[in-house]
C-alpha angles and dihedrals in degrees: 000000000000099000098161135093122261124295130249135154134326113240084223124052125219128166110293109237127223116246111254149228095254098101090041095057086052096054097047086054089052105056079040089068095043099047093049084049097053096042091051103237122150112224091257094054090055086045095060099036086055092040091220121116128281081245101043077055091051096049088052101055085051107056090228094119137049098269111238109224093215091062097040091057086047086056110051081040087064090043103053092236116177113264093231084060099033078060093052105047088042084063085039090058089043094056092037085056097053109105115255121232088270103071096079081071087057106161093022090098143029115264094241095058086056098094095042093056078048101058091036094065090054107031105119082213142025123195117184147175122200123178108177106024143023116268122263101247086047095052121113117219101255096044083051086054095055097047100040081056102054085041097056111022091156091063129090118253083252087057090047095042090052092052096054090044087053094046088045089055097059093065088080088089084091097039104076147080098276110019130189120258112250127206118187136187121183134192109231083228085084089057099064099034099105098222109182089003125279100308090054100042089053090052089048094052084050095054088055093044082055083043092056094055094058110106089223091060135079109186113196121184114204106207129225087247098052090090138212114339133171092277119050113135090017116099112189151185116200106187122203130196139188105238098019142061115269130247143219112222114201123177143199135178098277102021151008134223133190125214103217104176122111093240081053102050085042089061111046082043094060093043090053089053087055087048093053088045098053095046138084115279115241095267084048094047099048076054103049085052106038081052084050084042088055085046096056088048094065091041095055091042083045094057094042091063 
């Protein structure tokens, strides 16, 4: 799915992260799946072989929990799996219950957004469509500040300082060796919200204009005539990997969820490519934002006399 140019370094530093256990957790639910199906078991008859709930089942075939060892080996006991094998996905589960580089944030973000930062540190490739705001990994300090704190008015200035140090953490996807590639499209919508007040909002334009020349990174801007397309009011991730299917990540205020089907994934790839196609190309793009840029300026002179 890889349909950007070749990586190279990023023009900021940040920490490099460690890769996680998210994709690990996924595999392993994966051959879970497969082995209960070839050895013929109904959900509840692995249930009850493992002695473990329908639901707890459930959360482990979907890679959505920190795999137990114990039950796993319960598991491919009760399926007859093969002991060479048995041997592999017990290390699997090892390695998929080792803490990823984010929980030393613990508390800087809600549980349910733990496995996307997961698969996020370890897609090959993000695609994704924003419509009003500028996407996390894109985000300048002082921008993330500014949205962490409407967001979360009820929060300390600690809370609120460990959270933007958190989101400012996970831009080292493109900092690394061997970054992500990274396509963006953007609805023009995000250029003129003035997110932090004009100062803000032009520091952060100038941190996307650094972004586009980043040979990772692919910025799209879709403008306000280009009309009604398969996605509006949809913002969307989809995450490719290079082993493993990829996933659409959707989010809502209190939760997230990720078509995985084949006919899902179809769907939103075919609307990004929409998407790419309406929008402005690269060269287009750098000049939407550096003319916004040239708006916000006289706003900002405007407001200081």
């Amino acid at each position: 799915m890889s349909l950007v140019a070749p990586p190279a370094r990023a023009a900021w530093h940040t920490p490099p992260m460690s890769r996680g256990p998210t994709v690990q957790r996924r595999r392993l639910a994966a051959e879970l799946r497969s082995q209960r199906d070839h050895a013929g078991l109904t959900p509840d008859d692995a249930a009850r072989a493992a002695d473990i709930s329908k639901s707890a089942l459930w959360r482990l075939e979907s890679g959505s929990v920190k795999p137990r060892v114990p039950v796993v080996r319960s598991l491919l006991l009760a399926y007859g799996t093969d002991p060479d094998l048995t041997a592999v996905l017990l290390q699997l589960a090892r390695d998929a219950g080792q803490p990823g580089w984010w929980h030393q944030y613990g508390g800087a973000y809600p549980d349910w957004f733990e496995v996307y930062i997961g698969l996020e540190g370890e897609a090959t490739e993000l695609c994704v469509y924003q419509i009003q705001l500028i996407p996390g990994i894109l985000q300048t300090e002082a921008y993330a500040r500014a949205i962490i704190a409407a967001d979360h008015g009820d929060k300390s200035t600690v809370e609120i300082d460990r959270m933007v140090r958190f989101r400012m953490a996970r831009r080292s996807v493109l900092d690394r060796p061997e970054p992500s590639a990274l396509r963006i499209v953007l609805d023009e919508a995000a250029l003129h919200r003035t997110v932090g007040g004009p100062e803000v909002m032009r520091g952060q334009l100038e941190h996307l204009l650094t972004i586009a020349d980043h040979l990772a990174v692919c910025l799209r801007i879709l403008p306000f005539d280009a009309g009604a397309h398969p996605a509006m009011g949809t913002p969307f991730t989809i995450l490719a990997f290079d082993q493993d299917p990829a996933v659409v990540y959707l989010e809502n205020f209190v939760s997230a969820v990720y078509p995985e089907r084949p006919d899902q994934l179809t769907r939103f790839t075919l609307a990004f490519s929409h998407l790419c196609d309406t929008a402005l190309t690269p060269t287009q793009s750098i000049e939407a934002i550096r003319d916004h840029m040239v708006t916000m300026t006289a706003v900002g002179e405007e407001r200081e006399r």
